[in-house]
MIDOSE-1310 file (N, C-alpha, C; in nm, 2 decimals, decimal comma, always signed):
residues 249
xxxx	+14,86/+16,07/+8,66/+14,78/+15,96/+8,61/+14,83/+15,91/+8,47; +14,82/+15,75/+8,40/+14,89/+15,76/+8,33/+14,77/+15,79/+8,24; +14,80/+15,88/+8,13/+14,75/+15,90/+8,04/+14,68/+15,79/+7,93; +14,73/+15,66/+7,95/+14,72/+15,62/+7,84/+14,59/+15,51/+7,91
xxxx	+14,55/+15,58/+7,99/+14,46/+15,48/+8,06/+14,31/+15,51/+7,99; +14,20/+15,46/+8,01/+14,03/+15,43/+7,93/+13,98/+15,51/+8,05; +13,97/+15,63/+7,98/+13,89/+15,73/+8,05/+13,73/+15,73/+8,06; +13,67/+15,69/+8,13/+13,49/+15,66/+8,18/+13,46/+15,75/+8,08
xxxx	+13,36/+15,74/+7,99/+13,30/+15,88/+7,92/+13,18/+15,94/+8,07; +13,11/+15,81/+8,15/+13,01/+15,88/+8,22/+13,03/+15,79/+8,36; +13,06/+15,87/+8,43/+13,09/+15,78/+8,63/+12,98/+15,80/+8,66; +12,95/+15,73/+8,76/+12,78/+15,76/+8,84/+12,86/+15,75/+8,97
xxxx	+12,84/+15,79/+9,05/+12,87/+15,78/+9,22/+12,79/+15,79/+9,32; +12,79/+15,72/+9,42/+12,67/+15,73/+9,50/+12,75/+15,74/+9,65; +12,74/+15,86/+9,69/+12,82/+15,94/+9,78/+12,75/+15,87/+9,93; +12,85/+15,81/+9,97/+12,83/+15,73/+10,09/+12,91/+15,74/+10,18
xxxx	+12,86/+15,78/+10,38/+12,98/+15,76/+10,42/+13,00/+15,89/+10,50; +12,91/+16,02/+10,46/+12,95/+16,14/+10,55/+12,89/+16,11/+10,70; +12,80/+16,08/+10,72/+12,75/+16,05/+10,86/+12,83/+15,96/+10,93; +12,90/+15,88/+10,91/+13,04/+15,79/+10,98/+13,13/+15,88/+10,97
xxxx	+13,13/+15,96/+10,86/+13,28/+16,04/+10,85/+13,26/+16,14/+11,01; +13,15/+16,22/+11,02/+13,13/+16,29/+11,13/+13,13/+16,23/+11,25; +13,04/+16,13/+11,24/+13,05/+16,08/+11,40/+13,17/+16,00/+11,43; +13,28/+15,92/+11,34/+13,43/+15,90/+11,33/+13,47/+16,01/+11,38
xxxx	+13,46/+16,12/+11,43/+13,55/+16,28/+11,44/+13,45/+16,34/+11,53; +13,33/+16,26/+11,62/+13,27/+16,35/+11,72/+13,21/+16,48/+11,68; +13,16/+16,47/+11,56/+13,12/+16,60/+11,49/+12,95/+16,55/+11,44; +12,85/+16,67/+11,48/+12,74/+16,64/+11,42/+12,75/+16,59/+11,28
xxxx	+12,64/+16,50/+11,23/+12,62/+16,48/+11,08/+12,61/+16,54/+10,99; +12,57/+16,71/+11,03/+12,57/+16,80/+10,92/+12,72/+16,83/+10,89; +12,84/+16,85/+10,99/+12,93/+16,84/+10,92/+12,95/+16,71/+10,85; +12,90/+16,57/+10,85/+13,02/+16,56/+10,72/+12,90/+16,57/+10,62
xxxx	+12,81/+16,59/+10,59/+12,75/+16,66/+10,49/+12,82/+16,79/+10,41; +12,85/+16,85/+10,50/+12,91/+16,95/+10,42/+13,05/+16,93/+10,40; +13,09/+16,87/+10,49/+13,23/+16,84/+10,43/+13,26/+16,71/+10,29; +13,16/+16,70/+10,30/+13,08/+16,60/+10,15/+13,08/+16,70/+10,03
xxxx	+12,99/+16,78/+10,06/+13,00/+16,93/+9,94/+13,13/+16,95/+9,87; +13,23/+16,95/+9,98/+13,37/+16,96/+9,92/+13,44/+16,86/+9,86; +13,41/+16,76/+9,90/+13,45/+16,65/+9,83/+13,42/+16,65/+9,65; +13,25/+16,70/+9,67/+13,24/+16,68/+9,54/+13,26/+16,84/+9,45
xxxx	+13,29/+16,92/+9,51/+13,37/+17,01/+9,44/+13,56/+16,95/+9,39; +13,59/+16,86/+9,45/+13,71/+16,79/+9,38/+13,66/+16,72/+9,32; +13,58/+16,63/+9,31/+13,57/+16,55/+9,19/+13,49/+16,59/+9,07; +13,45/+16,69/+9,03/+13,41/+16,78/+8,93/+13,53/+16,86/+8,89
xxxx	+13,61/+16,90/+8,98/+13,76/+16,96/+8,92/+13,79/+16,87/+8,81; +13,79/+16,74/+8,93/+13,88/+16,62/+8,87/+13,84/+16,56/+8,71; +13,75/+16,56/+8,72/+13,66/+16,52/+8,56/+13,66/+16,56/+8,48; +13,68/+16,68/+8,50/+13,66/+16,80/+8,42/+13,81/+16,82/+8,36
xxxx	+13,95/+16,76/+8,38/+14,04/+16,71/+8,39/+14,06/+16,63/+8,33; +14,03/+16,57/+8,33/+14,05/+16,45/+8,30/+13,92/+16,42/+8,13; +13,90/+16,47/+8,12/+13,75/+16,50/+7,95/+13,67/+16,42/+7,98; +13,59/+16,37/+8,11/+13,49/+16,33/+8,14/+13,40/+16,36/+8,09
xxxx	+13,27/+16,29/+8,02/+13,21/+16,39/+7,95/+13,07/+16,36/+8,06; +12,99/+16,34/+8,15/+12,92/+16,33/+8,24/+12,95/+16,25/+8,39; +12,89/+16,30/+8,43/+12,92/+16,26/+8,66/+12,81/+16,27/+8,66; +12,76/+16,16/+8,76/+12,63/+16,18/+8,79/+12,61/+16,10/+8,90
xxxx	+12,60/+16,20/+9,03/+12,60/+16,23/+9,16/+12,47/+16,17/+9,26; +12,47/+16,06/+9,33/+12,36/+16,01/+9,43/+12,31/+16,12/+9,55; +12,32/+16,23/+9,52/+12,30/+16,28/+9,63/+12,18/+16,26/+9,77; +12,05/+16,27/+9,70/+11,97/+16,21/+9,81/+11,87/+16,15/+9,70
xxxx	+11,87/+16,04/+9,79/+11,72/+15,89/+9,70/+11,61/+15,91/+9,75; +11,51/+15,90/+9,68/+11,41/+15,88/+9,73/+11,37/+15,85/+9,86; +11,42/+15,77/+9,92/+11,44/+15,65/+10,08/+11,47/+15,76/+10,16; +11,53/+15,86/+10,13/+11,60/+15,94/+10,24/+11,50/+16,06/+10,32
xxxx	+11,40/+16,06/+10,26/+11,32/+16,11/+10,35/+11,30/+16,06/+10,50; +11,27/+15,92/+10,49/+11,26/+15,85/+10,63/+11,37/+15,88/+10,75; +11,49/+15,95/+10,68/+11,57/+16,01/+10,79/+11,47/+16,16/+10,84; +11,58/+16,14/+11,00/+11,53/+16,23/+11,10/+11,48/+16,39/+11,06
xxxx	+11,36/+16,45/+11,07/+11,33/+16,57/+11,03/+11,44/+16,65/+10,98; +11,54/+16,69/+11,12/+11,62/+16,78/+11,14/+11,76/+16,75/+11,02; +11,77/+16,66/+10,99/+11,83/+16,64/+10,89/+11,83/+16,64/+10,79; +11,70/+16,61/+10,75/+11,65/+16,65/+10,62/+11,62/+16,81/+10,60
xxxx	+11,58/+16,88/+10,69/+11,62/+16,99/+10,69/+11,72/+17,07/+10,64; +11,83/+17,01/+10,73/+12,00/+17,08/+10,74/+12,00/+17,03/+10,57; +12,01/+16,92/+10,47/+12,03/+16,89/+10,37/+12,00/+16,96/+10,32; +11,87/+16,97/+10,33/+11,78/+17,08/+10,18/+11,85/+17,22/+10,19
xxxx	+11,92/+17,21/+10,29/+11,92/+17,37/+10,32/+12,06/+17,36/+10,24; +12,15/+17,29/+10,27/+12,26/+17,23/+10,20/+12,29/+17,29/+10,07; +12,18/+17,21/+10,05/+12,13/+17,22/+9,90/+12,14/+17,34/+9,81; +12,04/+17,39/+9,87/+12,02/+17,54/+9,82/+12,15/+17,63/+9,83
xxxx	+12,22/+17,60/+9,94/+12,33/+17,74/+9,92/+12,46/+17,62/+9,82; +12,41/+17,51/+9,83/+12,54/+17,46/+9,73/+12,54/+17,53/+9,62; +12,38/+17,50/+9,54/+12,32/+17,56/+9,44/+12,37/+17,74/+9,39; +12,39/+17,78/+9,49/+12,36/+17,92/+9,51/+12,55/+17,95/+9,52
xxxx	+12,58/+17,90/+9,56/+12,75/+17,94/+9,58/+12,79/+17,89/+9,44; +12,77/+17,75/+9,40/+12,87/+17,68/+9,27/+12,82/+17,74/+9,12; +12,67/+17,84/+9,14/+12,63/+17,80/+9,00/+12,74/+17,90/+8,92; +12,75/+18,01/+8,99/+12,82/+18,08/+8,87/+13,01/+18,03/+8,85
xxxx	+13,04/+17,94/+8,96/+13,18/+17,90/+8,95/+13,13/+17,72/+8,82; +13,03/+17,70/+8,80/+13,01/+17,57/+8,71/+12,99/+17,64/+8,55; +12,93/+17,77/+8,58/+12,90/+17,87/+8,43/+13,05/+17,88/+8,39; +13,16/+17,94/+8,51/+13,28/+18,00/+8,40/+13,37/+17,86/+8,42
xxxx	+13,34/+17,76/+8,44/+13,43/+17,64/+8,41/+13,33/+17,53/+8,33; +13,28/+17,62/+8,24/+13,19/+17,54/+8,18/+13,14/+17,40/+8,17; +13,07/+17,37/+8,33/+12,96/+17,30/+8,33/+12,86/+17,26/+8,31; +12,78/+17,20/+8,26/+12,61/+17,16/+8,26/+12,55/+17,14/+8,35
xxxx	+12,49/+17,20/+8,46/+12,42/+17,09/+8,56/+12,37/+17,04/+8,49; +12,25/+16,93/+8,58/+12,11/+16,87/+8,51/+12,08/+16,81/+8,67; +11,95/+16,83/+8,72/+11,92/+16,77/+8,83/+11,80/+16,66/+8,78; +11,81/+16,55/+8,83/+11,72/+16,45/+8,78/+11,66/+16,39/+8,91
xxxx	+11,50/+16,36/+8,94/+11,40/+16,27/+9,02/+11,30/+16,38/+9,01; +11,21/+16,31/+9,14/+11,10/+16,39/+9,13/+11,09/+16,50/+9,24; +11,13/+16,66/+9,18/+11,14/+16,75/+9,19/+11,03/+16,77/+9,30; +10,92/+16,78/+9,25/+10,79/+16,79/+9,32/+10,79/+16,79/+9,47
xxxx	+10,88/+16,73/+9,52/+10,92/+16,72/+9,69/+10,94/+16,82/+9,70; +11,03/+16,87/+9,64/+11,14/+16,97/+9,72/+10,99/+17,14/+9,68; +11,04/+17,24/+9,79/+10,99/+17,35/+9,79/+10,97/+17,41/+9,71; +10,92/+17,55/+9,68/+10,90/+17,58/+9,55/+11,04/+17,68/+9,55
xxxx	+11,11/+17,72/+9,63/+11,18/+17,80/+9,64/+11,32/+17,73/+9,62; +11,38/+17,53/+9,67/+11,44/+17,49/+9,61/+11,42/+17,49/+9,44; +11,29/+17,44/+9,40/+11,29/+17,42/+9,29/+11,31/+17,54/+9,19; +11,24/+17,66/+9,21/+11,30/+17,78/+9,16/+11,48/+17,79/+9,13
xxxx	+11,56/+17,78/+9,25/+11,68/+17,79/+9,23/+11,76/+17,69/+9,12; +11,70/+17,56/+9,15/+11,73/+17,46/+9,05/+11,71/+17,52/+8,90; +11,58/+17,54/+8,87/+11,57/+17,62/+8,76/+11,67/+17,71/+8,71; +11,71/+17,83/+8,76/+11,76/+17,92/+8,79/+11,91/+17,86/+8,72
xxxx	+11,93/+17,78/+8,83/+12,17/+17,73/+8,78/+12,11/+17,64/+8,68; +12,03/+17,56/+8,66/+12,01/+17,51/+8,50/+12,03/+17,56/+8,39; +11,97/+17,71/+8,39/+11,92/+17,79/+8,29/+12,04/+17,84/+8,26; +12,12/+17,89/+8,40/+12,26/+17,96/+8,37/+12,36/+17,86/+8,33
xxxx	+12,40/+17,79/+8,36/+12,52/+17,65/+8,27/+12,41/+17,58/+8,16; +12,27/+17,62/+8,09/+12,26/+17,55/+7,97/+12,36/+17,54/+7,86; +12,39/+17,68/+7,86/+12,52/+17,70/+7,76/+12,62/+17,61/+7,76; +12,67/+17,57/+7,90/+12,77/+17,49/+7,87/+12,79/+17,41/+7,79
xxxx	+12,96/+17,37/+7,74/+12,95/+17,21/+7,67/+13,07/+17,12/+7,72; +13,15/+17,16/+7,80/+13,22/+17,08/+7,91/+13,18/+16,97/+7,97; +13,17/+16,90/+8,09/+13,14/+16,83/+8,18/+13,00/+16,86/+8,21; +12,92/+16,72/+8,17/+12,76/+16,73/+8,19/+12,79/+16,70/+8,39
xxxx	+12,73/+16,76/+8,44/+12,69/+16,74/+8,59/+12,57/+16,69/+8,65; +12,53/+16,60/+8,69/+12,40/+16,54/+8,69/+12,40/+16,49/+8,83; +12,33/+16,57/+8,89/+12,27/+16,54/+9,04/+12,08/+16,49/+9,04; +12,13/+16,34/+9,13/+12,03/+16,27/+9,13/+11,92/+16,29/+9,25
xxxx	+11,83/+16,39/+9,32/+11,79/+16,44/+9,40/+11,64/+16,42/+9,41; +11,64/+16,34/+9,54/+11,48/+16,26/+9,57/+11,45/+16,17/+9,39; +11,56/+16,03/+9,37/+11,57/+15,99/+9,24/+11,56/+15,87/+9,32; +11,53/+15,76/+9,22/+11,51/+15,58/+9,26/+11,52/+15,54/+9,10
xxxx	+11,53/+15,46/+9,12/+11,57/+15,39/+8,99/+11,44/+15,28/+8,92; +11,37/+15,26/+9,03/+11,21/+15,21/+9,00/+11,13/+15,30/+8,95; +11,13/+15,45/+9,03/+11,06/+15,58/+9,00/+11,07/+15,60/+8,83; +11,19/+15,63/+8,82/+11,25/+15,62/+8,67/+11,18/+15,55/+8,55
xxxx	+11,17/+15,42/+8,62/+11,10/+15,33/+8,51/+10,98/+15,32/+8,55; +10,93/+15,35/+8,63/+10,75/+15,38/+8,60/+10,74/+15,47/+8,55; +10,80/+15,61/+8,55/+10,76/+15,75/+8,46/+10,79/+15,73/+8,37; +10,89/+15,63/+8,30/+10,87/+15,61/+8,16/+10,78/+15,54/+8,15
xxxx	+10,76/+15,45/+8,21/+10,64/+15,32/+8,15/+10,50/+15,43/+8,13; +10,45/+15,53/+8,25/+10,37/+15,60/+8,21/+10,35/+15,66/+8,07; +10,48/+15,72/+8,06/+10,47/+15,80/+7,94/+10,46/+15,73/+7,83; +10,51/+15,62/+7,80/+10,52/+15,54/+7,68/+10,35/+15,47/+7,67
xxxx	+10,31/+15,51/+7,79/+10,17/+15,40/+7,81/+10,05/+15,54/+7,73; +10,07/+15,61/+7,76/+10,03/+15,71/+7,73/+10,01/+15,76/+7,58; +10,15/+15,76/+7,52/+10,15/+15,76/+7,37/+10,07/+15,64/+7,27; +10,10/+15,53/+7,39/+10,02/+15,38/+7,29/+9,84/+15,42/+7,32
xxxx	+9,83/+15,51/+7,42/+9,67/+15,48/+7,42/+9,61/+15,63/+7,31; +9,75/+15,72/+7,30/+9,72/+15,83/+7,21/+9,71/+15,79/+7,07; +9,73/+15,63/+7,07/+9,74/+15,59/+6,89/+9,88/+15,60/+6,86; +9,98/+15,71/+6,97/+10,12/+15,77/+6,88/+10,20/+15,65/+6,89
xxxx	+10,21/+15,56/+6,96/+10,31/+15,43/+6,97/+10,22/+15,29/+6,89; +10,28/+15,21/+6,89/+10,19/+15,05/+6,86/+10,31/+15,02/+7,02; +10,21/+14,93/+7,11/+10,31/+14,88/+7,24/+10,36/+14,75/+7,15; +10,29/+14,68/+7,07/+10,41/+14,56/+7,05/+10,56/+14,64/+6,92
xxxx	+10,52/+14,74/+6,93/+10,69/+14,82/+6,84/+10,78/+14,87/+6,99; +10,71/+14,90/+7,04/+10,79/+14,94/+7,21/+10,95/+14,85/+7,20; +11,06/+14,93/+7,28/+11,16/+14,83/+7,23/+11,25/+14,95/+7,36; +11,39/+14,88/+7,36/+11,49/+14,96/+7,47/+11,52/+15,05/+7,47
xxxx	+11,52/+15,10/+7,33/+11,58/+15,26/+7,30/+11,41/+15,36/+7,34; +11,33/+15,29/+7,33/+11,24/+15,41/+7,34/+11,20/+15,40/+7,53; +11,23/+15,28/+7,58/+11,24/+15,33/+7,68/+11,29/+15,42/+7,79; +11,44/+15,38/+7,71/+11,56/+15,50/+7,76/+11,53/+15,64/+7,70
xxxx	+11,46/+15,67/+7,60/+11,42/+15,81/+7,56/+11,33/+15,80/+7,64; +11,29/+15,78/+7,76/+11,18/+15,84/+7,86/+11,25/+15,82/+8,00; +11,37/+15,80/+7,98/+11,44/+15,84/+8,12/+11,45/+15,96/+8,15; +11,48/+15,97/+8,30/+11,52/+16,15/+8,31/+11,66/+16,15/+8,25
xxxx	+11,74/+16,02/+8,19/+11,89/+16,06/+8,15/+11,84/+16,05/+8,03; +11,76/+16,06/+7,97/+11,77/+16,06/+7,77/+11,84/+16,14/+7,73; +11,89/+16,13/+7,64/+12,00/+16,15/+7,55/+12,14/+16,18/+7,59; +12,16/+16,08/+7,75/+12,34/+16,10/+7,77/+12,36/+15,93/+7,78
xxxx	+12,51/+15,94/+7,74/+12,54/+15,78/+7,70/+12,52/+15,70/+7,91; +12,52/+15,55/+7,90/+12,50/+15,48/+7,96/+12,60/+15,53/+8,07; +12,60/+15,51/+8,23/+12,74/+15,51/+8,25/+12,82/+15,38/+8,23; +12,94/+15,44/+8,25/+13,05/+15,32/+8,21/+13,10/+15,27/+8,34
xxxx	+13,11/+15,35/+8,44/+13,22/+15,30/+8,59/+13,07/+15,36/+8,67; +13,03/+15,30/+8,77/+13,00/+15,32/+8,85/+13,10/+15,28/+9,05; +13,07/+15,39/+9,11/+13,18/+15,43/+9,24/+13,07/+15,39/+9,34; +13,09/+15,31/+9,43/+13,04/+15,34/+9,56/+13,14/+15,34/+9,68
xxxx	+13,07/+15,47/+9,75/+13,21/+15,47/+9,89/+13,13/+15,44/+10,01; +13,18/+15,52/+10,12/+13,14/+15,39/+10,20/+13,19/+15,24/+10,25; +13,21/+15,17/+10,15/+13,23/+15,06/+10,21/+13,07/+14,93/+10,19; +12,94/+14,94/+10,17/+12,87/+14,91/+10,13/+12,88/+14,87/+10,01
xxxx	+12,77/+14,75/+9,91/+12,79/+14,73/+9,80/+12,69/+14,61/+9,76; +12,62/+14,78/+9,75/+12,50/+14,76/+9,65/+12,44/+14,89/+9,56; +12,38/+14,89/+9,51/+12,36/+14,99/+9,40/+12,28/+15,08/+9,47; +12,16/+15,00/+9,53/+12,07/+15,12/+9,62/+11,93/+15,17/+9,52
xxxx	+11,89/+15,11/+9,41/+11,82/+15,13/+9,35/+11,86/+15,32/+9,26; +11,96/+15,28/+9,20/+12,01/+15,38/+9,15/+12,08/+15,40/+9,04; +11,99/+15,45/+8,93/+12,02/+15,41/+8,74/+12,01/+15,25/+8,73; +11,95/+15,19/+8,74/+11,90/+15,07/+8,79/+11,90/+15,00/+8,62
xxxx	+11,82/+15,06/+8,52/+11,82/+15,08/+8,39/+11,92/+15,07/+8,26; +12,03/+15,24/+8,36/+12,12/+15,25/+8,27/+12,21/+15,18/+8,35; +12,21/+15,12/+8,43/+12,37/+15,06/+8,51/+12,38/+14,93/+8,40; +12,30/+14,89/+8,32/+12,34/+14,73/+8,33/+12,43/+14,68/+8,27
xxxx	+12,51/+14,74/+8,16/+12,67/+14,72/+8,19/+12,75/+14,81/+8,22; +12,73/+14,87/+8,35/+12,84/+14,94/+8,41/+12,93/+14,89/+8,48; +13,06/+14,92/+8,51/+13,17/+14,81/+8,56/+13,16/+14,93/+8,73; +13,13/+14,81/+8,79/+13,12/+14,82/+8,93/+13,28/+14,84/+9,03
xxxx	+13,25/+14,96/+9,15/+13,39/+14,98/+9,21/+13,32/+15,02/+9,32; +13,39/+14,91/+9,43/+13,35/+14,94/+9,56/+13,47/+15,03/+9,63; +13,45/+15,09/+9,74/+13,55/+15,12/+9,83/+13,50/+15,19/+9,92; +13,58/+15,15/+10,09/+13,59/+15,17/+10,23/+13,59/+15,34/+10,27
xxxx	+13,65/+15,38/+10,17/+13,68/+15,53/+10,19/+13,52/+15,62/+10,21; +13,53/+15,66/+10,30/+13,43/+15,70/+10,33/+13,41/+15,86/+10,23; +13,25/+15,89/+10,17/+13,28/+16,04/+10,03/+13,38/+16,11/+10,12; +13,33/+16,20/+10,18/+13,46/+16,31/+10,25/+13,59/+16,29/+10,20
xxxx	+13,62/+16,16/+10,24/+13,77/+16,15/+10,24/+13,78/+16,12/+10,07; +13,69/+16,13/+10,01/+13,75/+16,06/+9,87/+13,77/+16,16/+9,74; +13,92/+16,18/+9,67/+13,94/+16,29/+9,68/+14,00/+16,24/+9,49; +14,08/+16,31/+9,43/+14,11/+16,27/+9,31/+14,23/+16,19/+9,31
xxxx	+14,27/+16,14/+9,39/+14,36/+16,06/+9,37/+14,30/+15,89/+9,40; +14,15/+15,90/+9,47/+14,08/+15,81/+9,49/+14,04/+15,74/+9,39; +13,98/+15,88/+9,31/+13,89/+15,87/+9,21/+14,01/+15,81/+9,07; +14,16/+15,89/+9,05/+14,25/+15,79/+8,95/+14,22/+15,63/+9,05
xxxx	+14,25/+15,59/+9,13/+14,26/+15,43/+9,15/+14,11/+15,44/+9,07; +13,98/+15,47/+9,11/+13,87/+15,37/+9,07/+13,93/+15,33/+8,93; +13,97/+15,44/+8,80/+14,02/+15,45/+8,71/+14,09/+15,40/+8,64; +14,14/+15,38/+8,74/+14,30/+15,27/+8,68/+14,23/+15,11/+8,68
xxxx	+14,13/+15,10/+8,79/+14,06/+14,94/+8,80/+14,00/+14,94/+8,69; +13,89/+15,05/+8,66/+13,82/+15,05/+8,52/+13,84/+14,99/+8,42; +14,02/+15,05/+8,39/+14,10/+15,02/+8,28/+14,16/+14,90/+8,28; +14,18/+14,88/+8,39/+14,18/+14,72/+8,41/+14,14/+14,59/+8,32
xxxx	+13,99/+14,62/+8,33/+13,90/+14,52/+8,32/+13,87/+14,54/+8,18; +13,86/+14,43/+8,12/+13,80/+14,40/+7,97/+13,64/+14,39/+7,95; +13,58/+14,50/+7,88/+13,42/+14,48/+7,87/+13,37/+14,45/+7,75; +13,33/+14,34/+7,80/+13,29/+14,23/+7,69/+13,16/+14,22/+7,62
xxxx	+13,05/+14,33/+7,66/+12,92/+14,32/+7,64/+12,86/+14,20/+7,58; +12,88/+14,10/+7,65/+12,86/+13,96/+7,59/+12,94/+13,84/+7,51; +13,03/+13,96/+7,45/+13,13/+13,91/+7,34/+13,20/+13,80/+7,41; +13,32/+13,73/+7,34/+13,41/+13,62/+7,40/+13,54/+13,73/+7,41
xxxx	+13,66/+13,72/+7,48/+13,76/+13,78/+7,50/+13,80/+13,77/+7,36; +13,81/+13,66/+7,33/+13,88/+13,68/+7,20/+13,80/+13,73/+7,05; +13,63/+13,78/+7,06/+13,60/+13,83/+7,01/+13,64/+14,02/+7,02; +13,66/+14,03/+7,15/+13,67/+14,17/+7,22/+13,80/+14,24/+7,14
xxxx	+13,94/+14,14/+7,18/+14,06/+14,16/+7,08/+14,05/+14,19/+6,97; +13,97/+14,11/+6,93/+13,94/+14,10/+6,78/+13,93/+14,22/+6,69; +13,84/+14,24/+6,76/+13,75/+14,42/+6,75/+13,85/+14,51/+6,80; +13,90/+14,50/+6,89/+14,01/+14,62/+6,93/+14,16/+14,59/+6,82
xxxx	+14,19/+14,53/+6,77/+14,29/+14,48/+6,63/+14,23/+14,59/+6,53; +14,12/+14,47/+6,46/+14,07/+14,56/+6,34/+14,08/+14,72/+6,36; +14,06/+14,82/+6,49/+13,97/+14,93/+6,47/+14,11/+15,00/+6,50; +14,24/+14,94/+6,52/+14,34/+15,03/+6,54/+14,40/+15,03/+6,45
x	+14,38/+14,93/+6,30/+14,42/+14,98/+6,20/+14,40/+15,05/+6,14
């Protein structure tokens, strides 16, 4: 990869595509679920590689309960031994998890484990890892709007001082920067109600590749498009140059 390319500080990806990958191959859906697992064991190699400083993984949305019992099942179960196999290979390649939505679904015995590989990669300072699990991007911003509603009725806020930054300090992502690239695979393209908040200038990358198949050489192309593109946060191109002149002197 060429080095001299604009490395994402934070990718979001929203892992689409294992259930085609399986039934493409006459295989139940739990395999390409798990053959999903592996996927995203390479692209955590890959980031980690590359000085990514957060990933942060669509694994299951809120919506996804409405799939078939037995599936949701096989997932959670998923889950748990991913949890249970990766945490101490994320500790000595110094990882962070961080699992973000509303926990409260899942069992007490997922949620225990979650606790559990949190506690063990707090230490980390490598690659933040941030898995989005039973997460919505509306959810997001009602639990902050609660909370911020909450401090104005405690006296602790004035709501007409309320402003963006204090809203993002009541995300479940407070205090990690915005992402910059967001991935969808699959072939689909739409966001899915997903960082809905912090996406809004993130530079969007679709592609056909179904997760399973999408591997780090996938993940250099999104990369390379990234670097591509000039982000202008409003500015004019030639205000953008402008700024990139001065700051290299």
């Amino acid at each position: 990869m060429d080095t001299e390319q604009n490395i994402p500080r934070h990718i979001a990806i929203v892992l689409d595509g294992n259930g085609r990958w399986a039934r493409a191959k006459r295989r139940p859906r739990f395999m390409g679920h798990k053959k999903g697992v592996e996927a995203v064991r390479e692209i955590v190699k890959a980031c980690g590689a590359l000085n990514v400083e957060c990933l942060t993984l669509f694994a299951f949305s809120s919506e996804n309960w409405k799939r078939p019992e037995e599936e949701i099942k096989n997932l959670m179960g998923l889950f748990m031994l991913a949890l249970d196999r990766e945490a101490k290979s994320m500790a000595r390649n110094n990882v962070k998890l961080q699992i973000i939505g509303d926990l409260s679904f899942f069992s007490e015995k997922l949620q225990v484990k979650i606790k559990q590989v949190e506690e063990l990669t707090a230490h980390c300072d490598g690659l933040r890892l941030i898995i989005a699990a039973n997460y919505g991007g509306r959810w997001d911003i009602t639990q902050a709007a609660k909370l911020l509603a909450k401090k104005v009725a405690s006296g602790e806020m004035d709501a007409d001082l309320i402003n963006e930054d204090d809203i993002s300090s009541q995300l479940t992502t407070a205090g990690l920067p915005d992402p910059d690239l967001f991935i969808r695979t699959g072939g689909d393209k739409r966001i899915s109600n997903f960082l809905i908040w912090q996406m809004a200038y993130a530079e969007l990358y679709f592609t056909d590749v179904l997760w399973p198949d999408f591997d780090q050489n996938e993940l250099h192309k999104a990369i390379a498009d990234y670097s591509s593109r000039q982000r202008r946060f409003g500015k004019t191109s030639e205000q953008v140059i402008a700024d990139e002149v001065a700051s290299s002197k």
